[in-house]
NUKE-376930 format. One record per residue (C-alpha): residue number from 1; residue in one letter; x, z, y. Coordinates in nm, 3 decimals. Layout:
N
   num   residuo         x         z         y
   NUM         a         X         Z         Y
...
This chain:
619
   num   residuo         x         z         y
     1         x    14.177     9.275    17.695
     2         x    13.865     9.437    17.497
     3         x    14.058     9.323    17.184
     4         x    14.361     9.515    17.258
     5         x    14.109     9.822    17.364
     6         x    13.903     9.761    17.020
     7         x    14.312     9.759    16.837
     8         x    14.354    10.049    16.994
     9         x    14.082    10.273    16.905
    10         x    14.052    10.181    16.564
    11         x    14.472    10.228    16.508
    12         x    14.411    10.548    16.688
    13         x    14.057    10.667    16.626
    14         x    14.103    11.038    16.692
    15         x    14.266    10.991    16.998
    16         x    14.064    10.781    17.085
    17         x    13.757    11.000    17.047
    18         x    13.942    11.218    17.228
    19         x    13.993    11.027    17.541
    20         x    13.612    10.906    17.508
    21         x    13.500    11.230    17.525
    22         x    13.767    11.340    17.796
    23         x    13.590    11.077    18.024
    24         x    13.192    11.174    17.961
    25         x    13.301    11.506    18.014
    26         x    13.441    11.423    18.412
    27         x    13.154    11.190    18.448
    28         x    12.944    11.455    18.372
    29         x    13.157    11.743    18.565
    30         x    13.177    11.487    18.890
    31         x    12.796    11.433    18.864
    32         x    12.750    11.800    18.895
    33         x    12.581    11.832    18.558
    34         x    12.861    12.056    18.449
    35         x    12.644    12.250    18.145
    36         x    12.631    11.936    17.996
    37         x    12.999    11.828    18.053
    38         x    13.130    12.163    17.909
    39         x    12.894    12.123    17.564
    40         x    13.069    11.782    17.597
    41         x    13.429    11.925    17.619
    42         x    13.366    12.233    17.354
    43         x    13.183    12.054    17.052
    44         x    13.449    11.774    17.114
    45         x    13.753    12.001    17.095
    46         x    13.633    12.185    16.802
    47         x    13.573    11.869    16.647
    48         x    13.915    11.723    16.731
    49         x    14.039    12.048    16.608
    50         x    13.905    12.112    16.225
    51         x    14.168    11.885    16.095
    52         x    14.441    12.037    16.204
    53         x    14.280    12.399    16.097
    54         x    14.171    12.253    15.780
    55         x    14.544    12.170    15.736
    56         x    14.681    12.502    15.844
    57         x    14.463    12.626    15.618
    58         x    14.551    12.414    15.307
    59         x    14.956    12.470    15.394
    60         x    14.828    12.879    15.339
    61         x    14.656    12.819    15.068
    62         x    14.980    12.713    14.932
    63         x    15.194    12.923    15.001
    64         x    15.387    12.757    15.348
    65         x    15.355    12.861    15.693
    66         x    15.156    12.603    15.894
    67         x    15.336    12.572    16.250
    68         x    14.995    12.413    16.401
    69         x    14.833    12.764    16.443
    70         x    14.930    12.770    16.756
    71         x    14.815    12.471    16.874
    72         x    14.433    12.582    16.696
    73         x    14.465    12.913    16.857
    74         x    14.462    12.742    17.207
    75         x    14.220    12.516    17.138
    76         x    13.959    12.777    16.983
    77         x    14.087    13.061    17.259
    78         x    14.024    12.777    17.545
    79         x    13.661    12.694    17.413
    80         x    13.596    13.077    17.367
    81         x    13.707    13.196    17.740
    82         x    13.547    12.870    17.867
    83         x    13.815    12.658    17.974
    84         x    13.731    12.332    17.830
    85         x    13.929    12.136    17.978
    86         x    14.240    12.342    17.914
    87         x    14.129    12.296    17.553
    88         x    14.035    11.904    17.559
    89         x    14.390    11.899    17.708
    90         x    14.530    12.027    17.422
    91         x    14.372    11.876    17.143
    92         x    14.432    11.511    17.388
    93         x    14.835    11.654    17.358
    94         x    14.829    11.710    16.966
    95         x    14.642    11.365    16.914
    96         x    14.879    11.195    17.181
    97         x    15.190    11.317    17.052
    98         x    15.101    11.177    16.727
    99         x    15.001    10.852    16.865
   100         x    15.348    10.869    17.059
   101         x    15.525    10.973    16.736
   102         x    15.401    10.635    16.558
   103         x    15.530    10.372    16.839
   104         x    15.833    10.625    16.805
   105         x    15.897    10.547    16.426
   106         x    15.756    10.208    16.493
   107         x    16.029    10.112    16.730
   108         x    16.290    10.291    16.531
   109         x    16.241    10.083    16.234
   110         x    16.229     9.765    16.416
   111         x    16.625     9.660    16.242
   112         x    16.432     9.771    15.905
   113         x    16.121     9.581    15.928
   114         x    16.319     9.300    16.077
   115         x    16.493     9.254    15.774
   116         x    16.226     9.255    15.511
   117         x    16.059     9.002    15.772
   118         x    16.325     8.738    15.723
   119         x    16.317     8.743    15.356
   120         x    16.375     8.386    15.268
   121         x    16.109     8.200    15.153
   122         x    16.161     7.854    15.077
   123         x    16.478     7.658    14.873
   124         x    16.628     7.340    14.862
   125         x    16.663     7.273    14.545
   126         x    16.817     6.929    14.373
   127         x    16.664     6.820    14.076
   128         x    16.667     6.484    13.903
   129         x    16.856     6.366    14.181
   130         x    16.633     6.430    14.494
   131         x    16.611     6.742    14.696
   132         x    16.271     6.912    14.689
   133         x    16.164     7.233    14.856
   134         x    16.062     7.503    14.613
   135         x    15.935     7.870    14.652
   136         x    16.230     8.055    14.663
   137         x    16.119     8.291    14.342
   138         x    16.110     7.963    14.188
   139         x    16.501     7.896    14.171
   140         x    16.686     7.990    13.858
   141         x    17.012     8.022    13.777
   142         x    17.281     7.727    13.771
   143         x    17.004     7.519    14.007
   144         x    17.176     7.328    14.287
   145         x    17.046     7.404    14.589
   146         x    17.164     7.252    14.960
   147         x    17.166     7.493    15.237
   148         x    17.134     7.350    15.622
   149         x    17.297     7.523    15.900
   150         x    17.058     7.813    16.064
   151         x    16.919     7.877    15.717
   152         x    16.904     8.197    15.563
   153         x    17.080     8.168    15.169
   154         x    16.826     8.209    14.935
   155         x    16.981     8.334    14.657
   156         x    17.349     8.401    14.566
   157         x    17.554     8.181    14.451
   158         x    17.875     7.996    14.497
   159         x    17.971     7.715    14.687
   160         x    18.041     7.374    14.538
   161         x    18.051     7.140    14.827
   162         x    18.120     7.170    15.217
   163         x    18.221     7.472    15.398
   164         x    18.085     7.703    15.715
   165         x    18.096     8.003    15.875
   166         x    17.864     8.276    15.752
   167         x    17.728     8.594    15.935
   168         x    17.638     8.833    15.672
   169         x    17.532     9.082    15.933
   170         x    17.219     9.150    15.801
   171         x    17.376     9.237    15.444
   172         x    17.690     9.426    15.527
   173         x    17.703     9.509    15.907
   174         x    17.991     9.329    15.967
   175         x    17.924     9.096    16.345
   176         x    18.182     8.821    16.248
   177         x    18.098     8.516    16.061
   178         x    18.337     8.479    15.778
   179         x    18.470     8.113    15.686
   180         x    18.355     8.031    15.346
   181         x    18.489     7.763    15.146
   182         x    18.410     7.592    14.790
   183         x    18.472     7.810    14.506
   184         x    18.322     8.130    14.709
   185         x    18.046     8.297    14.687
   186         x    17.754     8.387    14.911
   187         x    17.510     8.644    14.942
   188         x    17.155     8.606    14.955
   189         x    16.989     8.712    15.288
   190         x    17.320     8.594    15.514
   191         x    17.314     8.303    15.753
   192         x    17.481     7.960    15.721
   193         x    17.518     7.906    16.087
   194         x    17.714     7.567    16.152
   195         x    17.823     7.325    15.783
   196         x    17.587     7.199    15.557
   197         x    17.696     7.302    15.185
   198         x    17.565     7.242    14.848
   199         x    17.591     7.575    14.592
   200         x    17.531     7.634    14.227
   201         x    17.284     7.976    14.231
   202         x    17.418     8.257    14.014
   203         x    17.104     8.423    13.961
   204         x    16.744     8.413    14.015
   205         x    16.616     8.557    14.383
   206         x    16.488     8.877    14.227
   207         x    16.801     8.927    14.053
   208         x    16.993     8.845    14.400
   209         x    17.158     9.115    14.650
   210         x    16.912     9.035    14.922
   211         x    16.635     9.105    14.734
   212         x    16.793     9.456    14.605
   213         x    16.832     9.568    14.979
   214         x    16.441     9.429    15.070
   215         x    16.392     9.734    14.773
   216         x    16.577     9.988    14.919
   217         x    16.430     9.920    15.284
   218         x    16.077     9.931    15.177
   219         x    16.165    10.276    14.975
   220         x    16.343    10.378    15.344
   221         x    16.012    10.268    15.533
   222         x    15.761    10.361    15.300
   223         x    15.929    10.723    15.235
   224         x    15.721    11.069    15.279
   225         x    16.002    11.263    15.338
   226         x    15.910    11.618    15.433
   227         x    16.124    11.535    15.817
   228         x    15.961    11.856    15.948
   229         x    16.166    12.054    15.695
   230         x    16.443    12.059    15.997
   231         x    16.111    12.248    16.255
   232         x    16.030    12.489    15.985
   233         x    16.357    12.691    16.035
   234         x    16.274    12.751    16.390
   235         x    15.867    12.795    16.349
   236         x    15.838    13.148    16.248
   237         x    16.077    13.292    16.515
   238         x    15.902    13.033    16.789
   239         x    15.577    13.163    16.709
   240         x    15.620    13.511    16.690
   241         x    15.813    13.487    17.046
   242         x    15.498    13.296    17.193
   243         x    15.204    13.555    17.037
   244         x    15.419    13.818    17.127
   245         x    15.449    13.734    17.483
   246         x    15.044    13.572    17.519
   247         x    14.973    13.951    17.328
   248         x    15.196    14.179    17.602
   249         x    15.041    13.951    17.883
   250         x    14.691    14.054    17.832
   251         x    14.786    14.377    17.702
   252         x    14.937    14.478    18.036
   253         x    14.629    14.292    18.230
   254         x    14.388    14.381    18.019
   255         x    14.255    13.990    18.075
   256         x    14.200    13.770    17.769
   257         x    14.278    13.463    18.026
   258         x    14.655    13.540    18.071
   259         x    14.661    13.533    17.678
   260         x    14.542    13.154    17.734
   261         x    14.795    13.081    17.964
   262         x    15.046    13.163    17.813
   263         x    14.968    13.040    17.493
   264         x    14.866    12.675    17.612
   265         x    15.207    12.617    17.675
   266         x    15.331    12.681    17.369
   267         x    15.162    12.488    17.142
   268         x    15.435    12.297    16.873
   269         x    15.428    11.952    16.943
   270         x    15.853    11.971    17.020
   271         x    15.875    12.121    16.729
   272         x    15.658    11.835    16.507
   273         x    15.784    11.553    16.692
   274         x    16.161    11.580    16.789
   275         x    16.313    11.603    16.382
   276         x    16.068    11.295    16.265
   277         x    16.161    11.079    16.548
   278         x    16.516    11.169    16.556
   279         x    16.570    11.118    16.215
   280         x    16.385    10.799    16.136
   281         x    16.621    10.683    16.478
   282         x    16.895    10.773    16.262
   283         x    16.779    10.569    15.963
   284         x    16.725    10.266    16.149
   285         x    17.070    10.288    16.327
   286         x    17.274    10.341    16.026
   287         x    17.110    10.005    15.879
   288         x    17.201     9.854    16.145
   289         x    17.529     9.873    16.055
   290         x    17.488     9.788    15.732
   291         x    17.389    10.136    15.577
   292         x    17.091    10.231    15.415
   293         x    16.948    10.521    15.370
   294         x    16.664    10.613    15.177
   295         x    16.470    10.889    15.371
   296         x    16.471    11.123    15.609
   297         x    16.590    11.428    15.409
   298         x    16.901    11.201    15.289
   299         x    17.050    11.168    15.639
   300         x    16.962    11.525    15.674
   301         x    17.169    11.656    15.410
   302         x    17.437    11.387    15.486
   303         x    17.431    11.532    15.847
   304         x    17.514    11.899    15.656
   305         x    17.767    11.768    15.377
   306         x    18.093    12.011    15.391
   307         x    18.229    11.853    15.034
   308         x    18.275    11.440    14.940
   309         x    18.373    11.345    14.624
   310         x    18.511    11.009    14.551
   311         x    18.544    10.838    14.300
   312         x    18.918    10.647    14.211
   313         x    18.932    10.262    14.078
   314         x    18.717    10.029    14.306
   315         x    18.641    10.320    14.571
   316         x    18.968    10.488    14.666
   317         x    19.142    10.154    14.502
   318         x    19.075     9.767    14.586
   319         x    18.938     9.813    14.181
   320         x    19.153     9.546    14.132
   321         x    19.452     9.637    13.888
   322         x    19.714     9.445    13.768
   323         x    19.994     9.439    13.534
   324         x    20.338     9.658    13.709
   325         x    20.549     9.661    13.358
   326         x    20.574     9.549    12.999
   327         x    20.762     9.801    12.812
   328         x    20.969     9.738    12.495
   329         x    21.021     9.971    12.217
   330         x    21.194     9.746    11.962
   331         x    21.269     9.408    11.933
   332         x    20.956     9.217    12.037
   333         x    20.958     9.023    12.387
   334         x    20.782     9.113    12.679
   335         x    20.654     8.784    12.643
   336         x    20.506     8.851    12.268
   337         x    20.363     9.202    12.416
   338         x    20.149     9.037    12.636
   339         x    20.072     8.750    12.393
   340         x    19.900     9.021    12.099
   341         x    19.750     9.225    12.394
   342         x    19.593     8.878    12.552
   343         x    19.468     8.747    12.168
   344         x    19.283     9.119    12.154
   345         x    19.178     9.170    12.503
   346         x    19.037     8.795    12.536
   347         x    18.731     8.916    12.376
   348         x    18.574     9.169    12.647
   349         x    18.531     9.182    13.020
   350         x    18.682     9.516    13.084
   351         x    18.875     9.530    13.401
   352         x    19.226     9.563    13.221
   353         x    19.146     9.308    13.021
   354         x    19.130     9.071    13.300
   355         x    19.453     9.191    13.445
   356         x    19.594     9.141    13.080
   357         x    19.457     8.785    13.103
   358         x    19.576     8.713    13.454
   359         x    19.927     8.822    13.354
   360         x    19.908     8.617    12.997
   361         x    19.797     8.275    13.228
   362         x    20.072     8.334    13.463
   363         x    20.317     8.313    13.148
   364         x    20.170     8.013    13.063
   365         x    20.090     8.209    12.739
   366         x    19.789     8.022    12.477
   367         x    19.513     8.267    12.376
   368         x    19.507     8.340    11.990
   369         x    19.307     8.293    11.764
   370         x    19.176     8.699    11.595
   371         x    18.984     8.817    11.329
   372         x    18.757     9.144    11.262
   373         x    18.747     9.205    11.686
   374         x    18.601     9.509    11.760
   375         x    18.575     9.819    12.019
   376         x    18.679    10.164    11.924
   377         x    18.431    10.415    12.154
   378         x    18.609    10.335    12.531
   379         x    18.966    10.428    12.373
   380         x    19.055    10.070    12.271
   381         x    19.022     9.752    12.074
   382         x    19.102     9.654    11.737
   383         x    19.166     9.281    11.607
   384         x    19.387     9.140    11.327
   385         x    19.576     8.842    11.475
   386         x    19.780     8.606    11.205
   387         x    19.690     8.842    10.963
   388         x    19.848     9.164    11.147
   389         x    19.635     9.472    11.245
   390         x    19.693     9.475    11.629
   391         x    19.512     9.850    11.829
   392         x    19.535     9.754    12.231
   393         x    19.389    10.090    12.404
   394         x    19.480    10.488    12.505
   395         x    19.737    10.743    12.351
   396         x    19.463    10.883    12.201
   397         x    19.371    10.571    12.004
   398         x    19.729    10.605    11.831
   399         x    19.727    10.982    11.781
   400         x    19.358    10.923    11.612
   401         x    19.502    10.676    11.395
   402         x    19.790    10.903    11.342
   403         x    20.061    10.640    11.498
   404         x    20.353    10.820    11.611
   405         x    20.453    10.794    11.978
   406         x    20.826    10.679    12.084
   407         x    20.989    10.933    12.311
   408         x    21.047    10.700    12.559
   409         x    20.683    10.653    12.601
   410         x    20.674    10.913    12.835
   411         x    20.767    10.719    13.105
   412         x    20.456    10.480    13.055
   413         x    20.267    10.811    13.104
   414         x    20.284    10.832    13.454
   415         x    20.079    10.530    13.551
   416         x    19.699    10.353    13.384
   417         x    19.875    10.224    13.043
   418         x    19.769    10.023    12.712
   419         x    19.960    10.078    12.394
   420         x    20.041     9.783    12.152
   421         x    20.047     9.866    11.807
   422         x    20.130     9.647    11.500
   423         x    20.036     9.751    11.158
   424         x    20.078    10.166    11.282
   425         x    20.383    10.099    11.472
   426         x    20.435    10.122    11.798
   427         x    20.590     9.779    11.987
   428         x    20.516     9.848    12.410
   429         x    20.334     9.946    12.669
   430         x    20.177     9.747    12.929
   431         x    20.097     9.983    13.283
   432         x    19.885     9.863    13.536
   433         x    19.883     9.985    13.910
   434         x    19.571     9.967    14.146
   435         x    19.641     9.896    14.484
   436         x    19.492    10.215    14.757
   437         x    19.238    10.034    14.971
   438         x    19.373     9.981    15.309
   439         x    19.110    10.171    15.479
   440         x    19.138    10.487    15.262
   441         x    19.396    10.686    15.384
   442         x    19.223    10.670    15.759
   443         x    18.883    10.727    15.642
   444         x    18.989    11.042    15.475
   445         x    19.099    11.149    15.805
   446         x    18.845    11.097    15.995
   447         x    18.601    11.274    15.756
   448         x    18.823    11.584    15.806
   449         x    18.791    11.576    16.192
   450         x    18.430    11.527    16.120
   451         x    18.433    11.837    15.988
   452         x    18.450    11.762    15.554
   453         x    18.583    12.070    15.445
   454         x    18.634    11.968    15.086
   455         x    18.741    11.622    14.947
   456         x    18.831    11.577    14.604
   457         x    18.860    11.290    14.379
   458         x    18.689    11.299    14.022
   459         x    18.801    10.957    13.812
   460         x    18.826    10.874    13.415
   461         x    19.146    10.758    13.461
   462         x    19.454    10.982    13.331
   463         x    19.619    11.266    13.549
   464         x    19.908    11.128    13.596
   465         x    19.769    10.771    13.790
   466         x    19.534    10.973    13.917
   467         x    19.796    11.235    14.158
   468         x    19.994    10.960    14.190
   469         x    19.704    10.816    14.417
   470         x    19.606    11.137    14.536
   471         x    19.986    11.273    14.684
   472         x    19.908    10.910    14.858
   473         x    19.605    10.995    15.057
   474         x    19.675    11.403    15.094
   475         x    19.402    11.516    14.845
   476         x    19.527    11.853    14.642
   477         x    19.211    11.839    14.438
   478         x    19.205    11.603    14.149
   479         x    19.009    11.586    13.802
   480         x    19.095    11.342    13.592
   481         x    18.962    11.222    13.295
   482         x    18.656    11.349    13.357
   483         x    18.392    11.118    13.205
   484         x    18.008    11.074    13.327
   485         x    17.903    11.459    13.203
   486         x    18.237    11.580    13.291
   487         x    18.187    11.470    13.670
   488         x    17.859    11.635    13.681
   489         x    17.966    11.938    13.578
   490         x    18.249    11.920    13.860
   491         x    18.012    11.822    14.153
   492         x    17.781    12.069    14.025
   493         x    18.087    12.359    14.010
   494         x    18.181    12.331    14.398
   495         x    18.142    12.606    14.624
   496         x    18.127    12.439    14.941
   497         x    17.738    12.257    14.954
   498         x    17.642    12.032    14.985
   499         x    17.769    11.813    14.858
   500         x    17.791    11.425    14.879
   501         x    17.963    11.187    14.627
   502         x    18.112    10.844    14.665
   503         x    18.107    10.581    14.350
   504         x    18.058    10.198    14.310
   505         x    17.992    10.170    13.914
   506         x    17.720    10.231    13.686
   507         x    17.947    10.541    13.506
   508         x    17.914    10.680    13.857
   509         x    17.540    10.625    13.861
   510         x    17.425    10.997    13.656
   511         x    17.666    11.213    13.968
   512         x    17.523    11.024    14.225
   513         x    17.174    11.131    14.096
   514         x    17.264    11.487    14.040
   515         x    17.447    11.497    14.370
   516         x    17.287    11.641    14.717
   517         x    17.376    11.302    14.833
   518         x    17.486    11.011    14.636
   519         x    17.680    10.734    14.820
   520         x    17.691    10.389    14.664
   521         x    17.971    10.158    14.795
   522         x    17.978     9.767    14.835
   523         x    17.711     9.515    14.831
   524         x    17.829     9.371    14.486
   525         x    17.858     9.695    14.318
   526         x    17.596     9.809    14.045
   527         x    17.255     9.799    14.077
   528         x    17.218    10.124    13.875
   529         x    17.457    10.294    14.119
   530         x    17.223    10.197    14.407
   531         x    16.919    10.269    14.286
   532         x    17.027    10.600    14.193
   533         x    17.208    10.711    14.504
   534         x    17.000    10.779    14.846
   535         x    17.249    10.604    15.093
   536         x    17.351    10.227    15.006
   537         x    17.665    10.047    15.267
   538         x    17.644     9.709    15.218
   539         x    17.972     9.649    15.243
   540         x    18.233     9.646    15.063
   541         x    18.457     9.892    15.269
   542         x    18.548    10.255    15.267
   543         x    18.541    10.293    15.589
   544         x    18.184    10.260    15.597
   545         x    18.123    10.591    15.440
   546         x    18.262    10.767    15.775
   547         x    18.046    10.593    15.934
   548         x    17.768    10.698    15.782
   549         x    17.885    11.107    15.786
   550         x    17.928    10.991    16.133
   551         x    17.542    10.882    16.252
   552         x    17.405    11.125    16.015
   553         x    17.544    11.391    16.229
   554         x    17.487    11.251    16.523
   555         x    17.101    11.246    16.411
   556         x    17.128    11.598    16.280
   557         x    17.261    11.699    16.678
   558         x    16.996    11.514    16.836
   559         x    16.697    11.623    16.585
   560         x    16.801    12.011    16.670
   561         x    16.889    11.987    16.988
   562         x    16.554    11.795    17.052
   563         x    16.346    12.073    16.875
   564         x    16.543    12.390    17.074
   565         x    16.503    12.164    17.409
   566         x    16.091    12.173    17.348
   567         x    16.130    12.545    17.218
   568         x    16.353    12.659    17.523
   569         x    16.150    12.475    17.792
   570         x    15.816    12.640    17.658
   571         x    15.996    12.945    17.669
   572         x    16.030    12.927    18.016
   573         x    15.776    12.794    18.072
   574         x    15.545    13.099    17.890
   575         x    15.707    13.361    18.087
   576         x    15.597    13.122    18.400
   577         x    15.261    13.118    18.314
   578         x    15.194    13.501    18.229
   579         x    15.230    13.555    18.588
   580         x    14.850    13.458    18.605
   581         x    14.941    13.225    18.904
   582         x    14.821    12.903    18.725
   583         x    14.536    12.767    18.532
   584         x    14.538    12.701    18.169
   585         x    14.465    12.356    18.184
   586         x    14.766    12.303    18.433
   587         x    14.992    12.424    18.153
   588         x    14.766    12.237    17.916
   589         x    14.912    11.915    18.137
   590         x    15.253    12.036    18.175
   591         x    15.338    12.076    17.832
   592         x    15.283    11.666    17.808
   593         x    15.559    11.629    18.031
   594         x    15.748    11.864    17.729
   595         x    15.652    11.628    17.484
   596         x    15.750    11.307    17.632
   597         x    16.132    11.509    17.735
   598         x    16.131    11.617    17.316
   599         x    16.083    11.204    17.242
   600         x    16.269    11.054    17.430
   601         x    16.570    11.268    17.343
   602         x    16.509    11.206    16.997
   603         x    16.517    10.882    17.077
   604         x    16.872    10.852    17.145
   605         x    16.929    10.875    16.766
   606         x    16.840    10.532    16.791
   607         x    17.122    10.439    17.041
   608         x    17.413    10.225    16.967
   609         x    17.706    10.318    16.766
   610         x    18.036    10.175    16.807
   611         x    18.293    10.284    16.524
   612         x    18.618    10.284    16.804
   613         x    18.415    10.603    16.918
   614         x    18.460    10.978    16.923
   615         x    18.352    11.106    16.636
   616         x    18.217    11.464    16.787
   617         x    17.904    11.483    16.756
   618         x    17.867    11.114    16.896
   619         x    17.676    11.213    17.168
């Protein structure tokens, strides 16, 4: 018991010097040695109160308008007109509410903390033939490792032997284990619950997902966001209302007293306490579904975004294209097409290039052998395959290299295409499509009735694939090949702020930066992308991104409504107490009962969240 007193008063030393002097001062008052008890009470109050004036004072000093001078006002006006315990009340509010503000944010990042607690620690690793348990920052890649059922995956990698079901809850959000079998791959951080399997790691646990979202937590927890940027709006008014009523009070009675009254109950605490809590609420919530967001003044804007861009391929789309047509323009096969395009496009990892590759293995079709391979600035590839010059790449790669275009090339237009040319001539067209994610169309929607005004799609990709995929989904506004610079200049261009954008790759990672709020998608997209954007979802799904609008509103709601319930209730509360009927300490006391209303409202940020919900407001 004395341990958990001596924990407390050195986690909370001002309040607890507070509530030490609070009880010499009635041991004094009921021993009748009241001089005593009210030096006791002043000098303490004062005390308790030159931090907060020294910080008014330094927010002046710098130009911002401190909110606390209230709160010093009543203390110095109660120590002045002799009513120390009104003041000791006070200053025991201020300190309390911060103490209260702390298990607040403390029990509002329990889903955060819990996550960076369960970091795995500890591999089983197979080398030289026996199974030994290393530190898990001591696994490299391509180590075989065997993972028993209730252990957390250490790193990721892929499954070579056994299957189970795995809850990757903690990584995307999602409550269902999924089956996983050999040949798929699992992220660090999720949960083998029931087989026991033995996996090849692709990469080292600092280079692994799990680790990346331990990053982004600890930048969520640790953040300094100013969360009392939200108060400030409603400050200057709120104080000017209160000193104008405390100054017409004793102007009318001509006693300095009813100034005290009236003032004691309207000291700021609702208006320090109900954003912070709210908001850090919010941030835990969202991660509990598999969002994270970086600070407080993310989720704020994200609660006031009125325009989303998104990017196309691997956002909008699965990502995922494949070949739709192989188009002739003279006598060489479809077959042959495919079989030049494969020889050039075997050499890089670009995501047409794979499709290319799929399509040439599904023919059955041999990769050839090239010569002089090389990239032509993101417009194409160049290779000379038995002793031909073969371009693979844009329109503009041919009109560069002064190639003439068939007619019937037009039709090739309309969709993503790669021209094959052989020795300056023209020979077909290859045109991919890329599936619309099956969640895209509804998300859009709901981000409309959440009250998006503006949602536009900025993509690399040519016009034409680009409004066919828009006409799709209902968007009117569409840029199109717009690269990185291009899409920063368009996010920065729109009139309706602010504004949020959506993006998985690392071409996406500069407008996510420049953005009011950057939104990286998926838990295997780039790294760049989520270090540079301030909300991460975890998983892989569009839908997600609604979500997030979604709770960040909610917050938003709860955060203002919190602050104008305080505001509105000391309102009341001031016109109350300039009736002269009641002691300043009583409304000293009373406006604790204000505080604990402001926090526990604020609290219900923190509540659940179930996506089948309405989405107004989500109250």
């Amino acid at each position: 018991m004395l341990r958990k007193i001596w924990r407390f008063f050195k986690e909370y030393r001002q309040l607890g010097f507070v509530i030490l002097a609070s009880i010499a001062g009635l041991i004094l008052d009921l021993s009748r040695r009241h001089t005593a008890a009210h030096w006791v009470l002043g000098v303490s109050a004062l005390i308790a109160a030159v931090p907060l004036i020294w910080g008014m004072f330094e927010d002046l000093r710098s130009g911002k308008y401190g909110i606390d001078i209230l709160a010093a006002t009543a203390i110095i006006a109660s120590v002045a007109l002799h009513e120390y315990w009104a003041g000791m009340v006070v200053v025991l509010m201020l300190t309390g509410g911060e103490a209260l503000e702390d298990y607040a944010e403390g029990r509002a990042k329990v889903e955060l903390s819990a996550l960076i607690e369960r970091s795995p620690k500890l591999a089983h690793v197979i080398r030289k033939g026996k199974t030994i348990d290393v530190p898990v920052d001591a696994v490299h890649a391509k180590d075989v490792l065997v993972i028993k059922p209730g252990e957390v995956v250490p790193v990721d990698c892929v499954i070579t032997d056994g299957s189970a079901n795995i809850d990757e809850s903690s990584i995307t959000g999602e409550s269902l284990p999924v089956e996983k079998k050999p040949g798929d791959e699992l992220l660090s951080g999720s949960v083998n619950t029931d087989g026991a399997l033995t996996v090849r790691a692709l990469r080292s646990a600092r280079e692994s997902q799990f680790e990346q979202i331990v990053k982004l937590v600890r930048a969520a927890t640790s953040s300094q966001s100013p969360f009392v940027r939200l108060a400030d709006r409603y400050s200057i008014p709120f104080t000017i209302i209160s000193f104008a009523i405390a100054g017409v009070t004793w102007a009318l009675t001509g006693q300095a007293i009813r100034f005290l009254e009236v003032i004691v109950v309207a000291t700021p605490c609702p208006l320090l306490l109900g954003a912070p809590i709210a908001l850090v609420s919010g941030i835990s919530r969202a991660a509990r579904h598999g969002i994270i967001v970086k600070n407080g003044t993310a989720i704020e804007r994200l609660g006031e975004v009125k325009t989303i861009g998104f990017d196309k391929t691997g956002t909008l789309t699965k990502g995922q294209p494949v070949v739709d047509e192989v188009i002739r323009y003279g006598q060489m096969s479809q077959k042959d097409i495919i079989a030049l395009a494969a020889a050039v496009e075997q050499h890089t990892n670009h995501i047409l290039a794979r499709a290319i590759m799929e399509k040439a293995a599904q023919l059955k079709i041999k990769p050839i052998k090239t010569k002089q391979f090389r990239e032509l600035a993101g417009n194409g590839l160049e290779a000379t395959v038995k002793g031909q010059t073969v371009l693979v790449g844009k329109a503009a790669l041919l009109a560069e290299r002064g190639i003439a275009m068939p007619a019937i090339a037009k039709k090739a237009a309309k969709q993503t295409t790669a021209y094959v040319a052989v020795d300056g001539k023209v020979v077909g067209a290859i045109s991919f499509k890329d599936e619309l994610r099956p969640e895209s169309k509804k998300t859009l929607g709901r981000l409309r009735r959440l009250g998006i005004k503006h949602l536009l799609m900025v993509t690399g990709d040519n016009r034409a694939t680009a409004e066919t995929i828009a006409k799709q989904l209902g968007l009117t506004d569409v840029y199109a090949d717009a690269l990185p610079g291009d899409k920063l200049r368009i996010v920065e261009s729109v009139p309706d702020k602010p504004v949020a954008f959506v993006g998985d790759g690392i071409n996406d990672a500069p407008v996510l930066a420049a953005s009011d709020v950057g939104i990286a998608l998926g838990a295997r997209g780039s790294s760049v992308a989520s270090e540079t954007a301030d909300v991460v979802i975890m998983q892989d799904n569009l839908s997600r991104v609604a979500d997030s609008v979604a709770i960040a509103k909610r917050t938003f709601f709860i955060a203002r409504q919190s602050i104008l319930i305080g505001i509105f209730i000391s309102i009341g509360l001031m016109f109350i107490f300039s009736t002269g009927k009641f002691k300043p300490v009583y409304g000293a006391a009373i406006q604790e009962l204000v505080d604990v209303t402001v926090i526990f409202n604020a609290l219900r940020a923190h509540g659940p969240f179930r996506r089948g919900q309405p989405d107004k407001l989500l109250a």
